[in-house]
Steps between C-alpha positions, in 0.01 A plus 500: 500500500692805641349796675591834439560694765558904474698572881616838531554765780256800515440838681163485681356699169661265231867653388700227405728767387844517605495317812886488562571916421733411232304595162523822580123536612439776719275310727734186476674350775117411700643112550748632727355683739390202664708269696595270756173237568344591177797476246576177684198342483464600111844352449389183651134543274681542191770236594213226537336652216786436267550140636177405400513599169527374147603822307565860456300707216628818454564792265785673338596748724387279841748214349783798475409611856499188646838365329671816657415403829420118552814296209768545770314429798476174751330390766122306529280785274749592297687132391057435476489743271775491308391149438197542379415478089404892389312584227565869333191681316707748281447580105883639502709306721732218347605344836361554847792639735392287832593173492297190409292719281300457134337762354116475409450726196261490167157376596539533851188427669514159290864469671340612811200260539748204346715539764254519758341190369838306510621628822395314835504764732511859546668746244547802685456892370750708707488894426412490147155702551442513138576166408217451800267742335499285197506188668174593738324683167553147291369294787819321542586571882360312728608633849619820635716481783521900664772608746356866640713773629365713721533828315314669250692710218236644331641495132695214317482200283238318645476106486119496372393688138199512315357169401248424216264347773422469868782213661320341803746376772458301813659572798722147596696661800630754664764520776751761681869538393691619821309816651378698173511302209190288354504234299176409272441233252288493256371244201296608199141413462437386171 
């Protein structure tokens, strides 16, 4: 059975919004103010992360995103994650535009918990915060994997909404990403 994990980069107060600058945000553009030992040791984080994995879960606008920026690249992460089988929650799209793709529509959480019962290995949630709202309200993620920035924006999309009930977590590590990022996992109590 497959584990689904939601990985995502945060501010130190939970925006998930607009990391990169280029939605337009006007607190966007947070991911790159760091550098040199941190963005190398996320790179290498997110490399191994993606080489240990069995899938990619994400939503309509994430798999748009993504195919922008990762269908014409090489090297180690990105031939990893190009590679990799992707499955598409969307009620309007036809055909995913990143490659090696399916889209996961009707009764999705049935989709969703079939898939993670037929995959061996993780299925990873990258940006898609409200596919990940859904996914932690249904009880069907089962880790959270957190990259913090340090910097706190004070307004934007955040990765955590209102649930219908308390979501326990325990704390399975925690570890230094160059000098100022932290990176926290978490699995869900159930």
């Amino acid at each position: 059975m497959g584990k689904i994990v939601i990985t995502t980069n945060m501010s130190l107060d939970g925006v998930v919004q607009d990391p990169d600058g280029q939605e337009g945000f006007r607190l966007g553009g947070w991911f790159g103010e760091s550098g040199g030992a941190d963005l190398a040791d996320w790179s290498r984080l997110e490399t191994d992360e993606a080489l240990r994995s069995a899938a990619i879960l994400v939503g309509r606008r994430s798999d748009a995103w993504f195919a922008t920026r990762w269908n014409d690249r090489t090297g180690e992460w990105a031939d990893q994650l190009n590679r990799l089988p992707k499955h598409v929650v969307s009620t309007t799209l036809a055909a995913p535009k990143w490659n090696n793709a399916t889209v996961v529509s009707g009764d999705v959480l049935a989709q969703i918990a079939k898939l993670k019962a037929e995959t061996d290995g993780d299925i990873l949630v990258y940006a898609s915060y409200q596919l990940a709202r859904t996914l932690i309200e249904h009880d069907l993620a089962d880790e959270i994997r957190l990259v913090v920035f340090p910097v706190i924006l004070g307004d934007g999309d955040r990765l955590f909404g209102a649930t219908s009930d308390k979501k326990a977590l325990r704390l399975i590590s925690t570890r230094p990403l160059g000098e100022g990022l932290s990176f926290l996992t978490y699995e869900f109590v159930r």
